[in-house]
N, C-alpha and C positions, 0 to 999 in steps of 0.2 A: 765230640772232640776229634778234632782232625789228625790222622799220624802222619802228615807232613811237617817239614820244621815250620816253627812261627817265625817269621821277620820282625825280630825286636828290632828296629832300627830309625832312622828320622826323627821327629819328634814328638815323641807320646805325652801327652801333658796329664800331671797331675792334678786333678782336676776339683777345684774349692764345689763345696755342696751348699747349695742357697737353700734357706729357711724361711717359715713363714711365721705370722703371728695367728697362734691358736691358742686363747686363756684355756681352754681344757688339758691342754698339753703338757708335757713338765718343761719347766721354766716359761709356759706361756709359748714354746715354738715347735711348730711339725717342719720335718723334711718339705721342699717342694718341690717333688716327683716333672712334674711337668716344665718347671724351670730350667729344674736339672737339664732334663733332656732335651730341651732346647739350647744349652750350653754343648751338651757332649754333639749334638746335630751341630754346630756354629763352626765349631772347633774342624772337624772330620770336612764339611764341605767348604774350609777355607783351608784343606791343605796341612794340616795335622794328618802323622800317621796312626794315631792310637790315643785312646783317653786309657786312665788311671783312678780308677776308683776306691775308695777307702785307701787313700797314702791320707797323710798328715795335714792336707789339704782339704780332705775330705770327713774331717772331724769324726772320724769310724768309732775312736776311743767316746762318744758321748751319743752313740748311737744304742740303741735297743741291737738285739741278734738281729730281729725282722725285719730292721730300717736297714742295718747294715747289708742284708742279702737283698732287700731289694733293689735300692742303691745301684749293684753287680746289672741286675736283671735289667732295670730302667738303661742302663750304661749300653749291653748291649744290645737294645731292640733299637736306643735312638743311632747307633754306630748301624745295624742293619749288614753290618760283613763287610763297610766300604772299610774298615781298617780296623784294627786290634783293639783289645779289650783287656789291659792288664789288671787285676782287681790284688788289692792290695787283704795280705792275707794274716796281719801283723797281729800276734799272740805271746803272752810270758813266757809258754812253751810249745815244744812241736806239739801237743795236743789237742792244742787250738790253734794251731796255725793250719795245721794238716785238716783238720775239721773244717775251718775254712775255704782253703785251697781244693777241697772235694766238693763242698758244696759253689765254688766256681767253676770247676769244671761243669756239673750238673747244669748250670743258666748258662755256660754259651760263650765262659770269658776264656782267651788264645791263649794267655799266662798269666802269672802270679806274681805279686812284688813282696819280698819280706824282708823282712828287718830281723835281724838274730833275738834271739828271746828278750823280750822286755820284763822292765823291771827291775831285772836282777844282770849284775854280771856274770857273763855264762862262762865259764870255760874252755880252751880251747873244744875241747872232746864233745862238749855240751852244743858247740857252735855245729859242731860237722857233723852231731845227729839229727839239730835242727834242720837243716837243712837237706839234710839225705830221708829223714822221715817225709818234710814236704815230696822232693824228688818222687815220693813211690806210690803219689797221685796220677804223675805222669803229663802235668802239662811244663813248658818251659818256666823256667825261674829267674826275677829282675833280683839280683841283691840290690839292697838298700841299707847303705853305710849311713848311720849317723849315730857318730860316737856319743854325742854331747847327749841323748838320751841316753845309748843302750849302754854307756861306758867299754865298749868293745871298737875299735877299730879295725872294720874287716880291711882295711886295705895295706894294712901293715901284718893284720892275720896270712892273708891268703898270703903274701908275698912272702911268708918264712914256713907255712904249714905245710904238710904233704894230704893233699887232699884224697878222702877214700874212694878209691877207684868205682866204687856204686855211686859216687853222685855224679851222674851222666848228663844229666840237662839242664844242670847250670848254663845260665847262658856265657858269665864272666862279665857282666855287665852291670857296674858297680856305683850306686849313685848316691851322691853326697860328698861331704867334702872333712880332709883331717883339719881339728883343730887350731892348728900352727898356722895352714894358708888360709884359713875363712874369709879375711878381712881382703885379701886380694881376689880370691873366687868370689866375695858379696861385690867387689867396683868393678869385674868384668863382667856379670852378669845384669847389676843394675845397667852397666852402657847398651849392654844387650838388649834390654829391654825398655831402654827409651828409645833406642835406634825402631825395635819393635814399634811402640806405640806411633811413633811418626811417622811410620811407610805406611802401618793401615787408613793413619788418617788421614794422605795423601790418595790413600786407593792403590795401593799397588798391591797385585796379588801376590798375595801367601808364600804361592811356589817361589815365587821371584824373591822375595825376602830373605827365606828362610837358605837359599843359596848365598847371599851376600857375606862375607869376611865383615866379623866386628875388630877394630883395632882395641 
């Protein structure tokens, strides 16, 4: 673990985990390890600044503990240092988040993405020791808002809270979106990303994309 800041910044993608067919498996599917990693390798040398492993993409909630940490591992051996490694640390409580978040730092991930205790609506107090117990692992922190699961809106939290001067390495970087706007964050994002899908198809690199203004 490195004690320089991490550069959360650019675009870290959340990143979908591919499966394979194996009848000995439960439901008949294993992880595919090498797939994977050919996605987080795709992503990193087209110009992405960081993949994101186990977010909600990454179907972490229907993984084994041992698929889910290896998951972290496979994430950054195929990244190799060319860019960040956020692994997503998402638990009911800080006991398994923090558990998690220790065992990322351990394989080699730059920071952490968490989501406020799941399951349950946490309380203010409950939110800020969530996240201060992650903190005292000591890598940087991605908040991840999303109300519509966790029933808490960090982004209406943080804006009225007085946060506890111990959590130091929040980064403030807050992803997801409230309730109310969804429907106009889902049509600028979709434009987003067909703008996306038709520059790659054209061949234009990455860098040059990822710079362009979507209206």
């Amino acid at each position: 673990m490195s004690s320089a800041p991490t550069p959360l910044r650019g675009v870290i993608v959340a990143t979908a985990l591919p499966f394979k067919e194996n009848p000995s498996a439960p439901a008949g599917l294993e992880v595919d390890y090498d797939r994977y990693a050919e996605h987080c390798d795709w992503l990193i040398s087209n110009g992405c600044h960081g993949v994101g492993p186990n977010g909600s993409l990454g179907e972490y909630s229907a993984l084994t503990d041992a698929e889910r940490r290896q998951v972290v591992r496979v994430a950054v051996e195929a990244v190799g240092g060319r860019g960040v490694v956020v692994a997503g640390v998402h638990g009911p409580g800080w006991h398994q988040a923090k558990h998690w978040a220790e065992l990322a730092a351990e394989d080699g991930a730059d920071a952490v993405l968490a989501l406020p205790p799941t399951m349950y609506r946490a309380s203010p107090a409950q939110v800020v020791e969530h996240y201060a117990k992650i903190d005292e692992v000591g890598l940087p922190i991605m908040i991840y808002n999303n109300p519509i699961d966790t029933k808490v809106d960090l982004e209406t939290f943080f804006a009225k809270a007085r946060i506890n001067p111990n959590v130091s390495k929040i980064t403030g970087l807050i992803c997801g979106y409230r309730v109310e706007n969804i429907e106009d964050k889902l049509m600028q994002q979709i434009r987003y990303m067909d703008k996306l899908v038709d520059e790659i198809a054209r061949g234009r690199p990455m860098e040059k994309i990822l710079r362009t203004p979507v209206a």
